[in-house]
PAMARZA-45166 format. One record per residue: residue number from 1; x, y negated, z of N, C-alpha, C in turn. Coordinates in Angstrom, 3 decimals. Each point is the difference from the previous one (the first is absolute). Example, Ala and Ser with C-alpha at 12.3 -4.5 7.8 and 13.67 -1.06 7.14 Angstrom:
+-----+----------+----------+----------+----------+----------+----------+----------+----------+----------+
:   i :      n_x :      n_y :      n_z :     ca_x :     ca_y :     ca_z :      c_x :      c_y :      c_z :
+-----+----------+----------+----------+----------+----------+----------+----------+----------+----------+
:   1 :   13.190 :    5.690 :    7.800 :   -0.890 :   -1.190 :    0.000 :    0.900 :   -1.200 :    0.000 :
:   2 :   -0.350 :   -1.050 :   -0.720 :    0.820 :   -1.190 :    0.060 :   -0.770 :   -1.090 :    0.730 :
+-----+----------+----------+----------+----------+----------+----------+----------+----------+----------+
This chain:
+-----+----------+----------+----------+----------+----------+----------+----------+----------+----------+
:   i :      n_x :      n_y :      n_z :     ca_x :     ca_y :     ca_z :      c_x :      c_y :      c_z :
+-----+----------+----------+----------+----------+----------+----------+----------+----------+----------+
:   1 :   67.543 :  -18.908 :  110.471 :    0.202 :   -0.177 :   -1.428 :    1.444 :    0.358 :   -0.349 :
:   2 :   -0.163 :    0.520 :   -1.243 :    1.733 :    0.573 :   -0.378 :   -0.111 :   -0.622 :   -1.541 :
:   3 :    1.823 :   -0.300 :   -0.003 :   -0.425 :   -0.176 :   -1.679 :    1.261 :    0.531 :   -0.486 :
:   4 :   -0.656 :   -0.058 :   -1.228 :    0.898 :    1.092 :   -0.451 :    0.950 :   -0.407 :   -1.704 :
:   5 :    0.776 :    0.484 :   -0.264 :    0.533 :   -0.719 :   -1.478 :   -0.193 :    1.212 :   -0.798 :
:   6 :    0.015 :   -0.490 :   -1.180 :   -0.788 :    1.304 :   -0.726 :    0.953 :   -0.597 :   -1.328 :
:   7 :    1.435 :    0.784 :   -0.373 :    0.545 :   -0.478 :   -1.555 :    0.011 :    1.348 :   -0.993 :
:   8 :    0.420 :   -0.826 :   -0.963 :   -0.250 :    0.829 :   -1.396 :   -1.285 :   -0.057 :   -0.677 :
:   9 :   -1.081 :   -1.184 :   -0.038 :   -1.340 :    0.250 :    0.072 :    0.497 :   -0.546 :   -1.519 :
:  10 :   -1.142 :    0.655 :   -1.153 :    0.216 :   -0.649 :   -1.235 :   -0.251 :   -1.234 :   -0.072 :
:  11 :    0.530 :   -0.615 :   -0.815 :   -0.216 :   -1.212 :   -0.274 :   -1.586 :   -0.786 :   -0.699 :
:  12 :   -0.334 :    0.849 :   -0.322 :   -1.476 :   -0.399 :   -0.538 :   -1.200 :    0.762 :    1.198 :
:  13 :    0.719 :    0.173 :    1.482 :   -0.899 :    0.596 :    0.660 :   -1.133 :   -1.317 :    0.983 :
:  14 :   -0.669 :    0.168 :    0.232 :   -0.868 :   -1.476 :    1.104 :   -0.010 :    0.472 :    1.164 :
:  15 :   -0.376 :   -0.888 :    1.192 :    0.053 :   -0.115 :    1.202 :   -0.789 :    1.323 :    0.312 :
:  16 :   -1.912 :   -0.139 :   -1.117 :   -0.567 :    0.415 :    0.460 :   -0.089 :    1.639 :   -0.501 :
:  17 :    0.973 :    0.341 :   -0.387 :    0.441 :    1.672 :   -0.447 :    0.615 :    0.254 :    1.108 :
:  18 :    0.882 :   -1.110 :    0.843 :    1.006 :    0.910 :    0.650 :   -1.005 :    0.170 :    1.463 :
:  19 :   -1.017 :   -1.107 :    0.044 :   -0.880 :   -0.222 :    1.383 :   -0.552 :    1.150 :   -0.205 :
:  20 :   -0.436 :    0.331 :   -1.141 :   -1.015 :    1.512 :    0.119 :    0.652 :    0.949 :   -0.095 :
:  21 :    1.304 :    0.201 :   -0.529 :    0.966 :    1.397 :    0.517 :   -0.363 :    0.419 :    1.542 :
:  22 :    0.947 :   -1.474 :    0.509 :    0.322 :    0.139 :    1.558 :   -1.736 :    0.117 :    0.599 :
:  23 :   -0.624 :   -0.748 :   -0.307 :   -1.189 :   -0.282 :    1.288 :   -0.686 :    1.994 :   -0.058 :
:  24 :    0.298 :    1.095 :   -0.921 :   -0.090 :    1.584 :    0.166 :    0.639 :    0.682 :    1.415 :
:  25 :    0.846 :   -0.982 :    0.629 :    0.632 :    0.457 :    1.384 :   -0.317 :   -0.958 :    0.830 :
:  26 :   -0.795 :   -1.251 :    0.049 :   -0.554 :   -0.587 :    1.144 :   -0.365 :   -1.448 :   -0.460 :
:  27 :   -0.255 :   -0.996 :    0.968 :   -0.166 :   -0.964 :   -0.513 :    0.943 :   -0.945 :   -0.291 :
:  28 :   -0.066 :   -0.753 :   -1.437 :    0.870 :   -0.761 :   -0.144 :   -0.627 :   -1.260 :    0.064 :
:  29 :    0.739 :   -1.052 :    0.172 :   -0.204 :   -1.566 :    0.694 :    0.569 :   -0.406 :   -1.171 :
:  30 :    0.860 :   -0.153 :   -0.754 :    0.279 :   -0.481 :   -1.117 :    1.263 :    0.735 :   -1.002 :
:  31 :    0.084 :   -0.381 :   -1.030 :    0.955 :    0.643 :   -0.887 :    0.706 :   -1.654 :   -1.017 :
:  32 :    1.340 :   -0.083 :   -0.181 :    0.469 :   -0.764 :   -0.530 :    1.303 :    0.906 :   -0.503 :
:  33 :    0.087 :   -0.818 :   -1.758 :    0.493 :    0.264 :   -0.963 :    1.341 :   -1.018 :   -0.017 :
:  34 :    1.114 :    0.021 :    0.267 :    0.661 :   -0.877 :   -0.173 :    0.409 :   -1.067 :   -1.117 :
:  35 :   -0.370 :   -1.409 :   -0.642 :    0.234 :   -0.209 :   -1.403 :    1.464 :   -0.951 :    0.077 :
:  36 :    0.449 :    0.149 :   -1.223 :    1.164 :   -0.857 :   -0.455 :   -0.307 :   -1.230 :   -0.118 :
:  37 :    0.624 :   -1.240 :    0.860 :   -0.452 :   -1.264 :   -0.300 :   -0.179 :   -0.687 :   -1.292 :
:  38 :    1.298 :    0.450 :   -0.596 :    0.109 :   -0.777 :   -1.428 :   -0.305 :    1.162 :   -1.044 :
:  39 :   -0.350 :    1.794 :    0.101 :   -0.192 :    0.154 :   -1.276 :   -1.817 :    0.135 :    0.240 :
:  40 :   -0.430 :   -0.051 :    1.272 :   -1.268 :    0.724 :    0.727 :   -0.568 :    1.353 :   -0.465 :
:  41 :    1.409 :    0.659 :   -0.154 :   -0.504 :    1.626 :   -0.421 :    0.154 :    0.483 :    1.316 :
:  42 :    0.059 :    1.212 :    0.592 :   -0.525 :    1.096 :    1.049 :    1.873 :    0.076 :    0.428 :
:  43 :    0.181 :   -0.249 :    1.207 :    1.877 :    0.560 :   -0.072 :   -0.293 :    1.500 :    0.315 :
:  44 :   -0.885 :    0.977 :   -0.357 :    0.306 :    1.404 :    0.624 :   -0.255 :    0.278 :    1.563 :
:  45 :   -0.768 :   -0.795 :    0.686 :   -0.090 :    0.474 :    1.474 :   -0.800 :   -0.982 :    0.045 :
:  46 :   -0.440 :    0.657 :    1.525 :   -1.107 :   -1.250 :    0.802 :   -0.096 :    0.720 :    1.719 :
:  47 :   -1.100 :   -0.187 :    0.400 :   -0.325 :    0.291 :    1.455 :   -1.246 :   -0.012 :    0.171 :
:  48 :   -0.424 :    1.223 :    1.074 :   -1.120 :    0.340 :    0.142 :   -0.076 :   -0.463 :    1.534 :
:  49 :   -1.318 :   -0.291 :    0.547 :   -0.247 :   -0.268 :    1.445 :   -1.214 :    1.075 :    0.225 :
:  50 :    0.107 :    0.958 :    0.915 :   -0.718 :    0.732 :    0.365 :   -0.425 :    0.098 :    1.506 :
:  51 :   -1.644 :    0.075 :    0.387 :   -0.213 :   -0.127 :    1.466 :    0.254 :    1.491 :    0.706 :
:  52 :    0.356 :    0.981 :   -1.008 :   -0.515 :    1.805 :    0.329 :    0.374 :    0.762 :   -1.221 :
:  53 :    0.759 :    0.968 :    0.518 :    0.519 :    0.874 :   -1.513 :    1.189 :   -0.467 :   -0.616 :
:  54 :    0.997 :   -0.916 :    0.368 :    1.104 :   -0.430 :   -0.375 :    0.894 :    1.372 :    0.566 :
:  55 :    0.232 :    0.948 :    0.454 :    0.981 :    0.881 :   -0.029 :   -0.124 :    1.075 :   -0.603 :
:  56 :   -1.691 :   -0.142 :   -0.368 :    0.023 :    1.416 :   -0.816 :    0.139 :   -0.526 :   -1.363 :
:  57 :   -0.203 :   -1.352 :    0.051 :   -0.167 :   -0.666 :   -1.729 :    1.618 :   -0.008 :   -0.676 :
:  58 :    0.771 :   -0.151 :    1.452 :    1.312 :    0.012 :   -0.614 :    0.229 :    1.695 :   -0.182 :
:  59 :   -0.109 :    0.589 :    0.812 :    0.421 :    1.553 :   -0.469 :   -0.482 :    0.601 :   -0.857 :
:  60 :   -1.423 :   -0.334 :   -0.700 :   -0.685 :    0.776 :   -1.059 :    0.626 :   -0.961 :   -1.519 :
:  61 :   -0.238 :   -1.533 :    0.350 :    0.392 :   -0.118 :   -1.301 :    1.808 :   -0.368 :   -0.508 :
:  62 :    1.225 :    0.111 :    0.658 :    0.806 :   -0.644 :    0.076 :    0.736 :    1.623 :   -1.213 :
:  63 :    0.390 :   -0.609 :   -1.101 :    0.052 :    0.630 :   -1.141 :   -0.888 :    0.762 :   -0.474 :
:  64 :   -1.353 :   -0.191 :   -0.014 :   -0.973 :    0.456 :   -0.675 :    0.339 :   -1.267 :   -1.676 :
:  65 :   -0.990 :    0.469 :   -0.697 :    0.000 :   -0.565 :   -1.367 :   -1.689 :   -0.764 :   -0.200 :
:  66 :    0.835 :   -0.948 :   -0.290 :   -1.110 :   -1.125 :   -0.227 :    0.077 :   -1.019 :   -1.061 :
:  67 :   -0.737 :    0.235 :   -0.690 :   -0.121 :   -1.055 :   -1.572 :    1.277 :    0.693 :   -0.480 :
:  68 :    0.590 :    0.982 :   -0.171 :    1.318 :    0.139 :   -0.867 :    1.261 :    0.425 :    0.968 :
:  69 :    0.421 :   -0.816 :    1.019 :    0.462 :   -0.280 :    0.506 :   -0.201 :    0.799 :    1.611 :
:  70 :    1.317 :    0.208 :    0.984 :    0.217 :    0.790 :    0.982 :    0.001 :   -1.216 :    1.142 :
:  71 :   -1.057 :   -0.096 :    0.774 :    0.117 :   -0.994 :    1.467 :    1.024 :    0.502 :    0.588 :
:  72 :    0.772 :   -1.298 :    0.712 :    0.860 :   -0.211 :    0.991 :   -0.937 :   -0.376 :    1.157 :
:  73 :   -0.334 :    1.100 :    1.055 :   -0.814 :   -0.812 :    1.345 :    0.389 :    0.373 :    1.034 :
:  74 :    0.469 :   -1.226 :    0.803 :    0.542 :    0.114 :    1.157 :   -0.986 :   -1.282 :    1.043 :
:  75 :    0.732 :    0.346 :    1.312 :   -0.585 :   -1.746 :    0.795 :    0.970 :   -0.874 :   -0.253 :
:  76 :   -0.938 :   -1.304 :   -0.167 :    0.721 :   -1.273 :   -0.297 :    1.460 :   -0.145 :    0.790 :
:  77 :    0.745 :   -1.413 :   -0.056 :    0.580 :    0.263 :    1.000 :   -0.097 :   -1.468 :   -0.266 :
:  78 :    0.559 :   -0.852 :    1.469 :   -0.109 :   -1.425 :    0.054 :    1.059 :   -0.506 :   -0.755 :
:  79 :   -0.330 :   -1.559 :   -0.504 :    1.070 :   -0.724 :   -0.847 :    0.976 :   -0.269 :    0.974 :
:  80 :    1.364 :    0.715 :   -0.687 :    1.239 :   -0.522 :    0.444 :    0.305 :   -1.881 :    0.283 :
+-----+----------+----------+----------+----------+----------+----------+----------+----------+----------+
C-alpha cells in the first residue's frame, strides 16, 4: 500500500471525486479530504491510499486540472 497526498484539490471537491479520479490507475483503499476543525470547510488537500497504480497515479495526474484547479501529486511523506 502507498499513500499518497494529493493538494490544491478545490474546495467544493468530495472524497468520492477524488476516489474515482485516482481508482483510473489502480485500486484505491480510501480517499480523505482534509477538513478545518473550527471552519469544517476543505483546507485544499487530502490523501489517497492505493493497493496498485500509485506511481503511475502520481505521474499522470500531478498537475493535471481538476475541478478548476492544477493537482499537486506526490508520495506522502511521514509526520515530522
Amino acid at each position: 500500500m502507498k499513500t499518497i497526498y494529493v493538494g490544491n484539490i478545490n474546495y467544493n471537491a468530495t472524497a468520492d471525486e477524488l476516489k474515482e479520479l485516482f481508482s483510473q490507475y489502480g485500486e484505491v483503499l480510501s480517499a480523505k479530504i482534509i477538513i478545518d476543525r473550527e471552519t469544517g470547510r476543505s483546507k485544499g488537500f487530502g490523501f489517497i491510499d492505493m493497493e496498485s497504480g500509485a506511481e503511475s497515479a502520481i505521474e499522470e495526474l500531478d498537475g493535471k486540472e481538476f475541478q478548476g484547479r492544477r493537482l499537486r501529486v506526490n508520495e506522502a511523506r511521514p509526520r515530522a
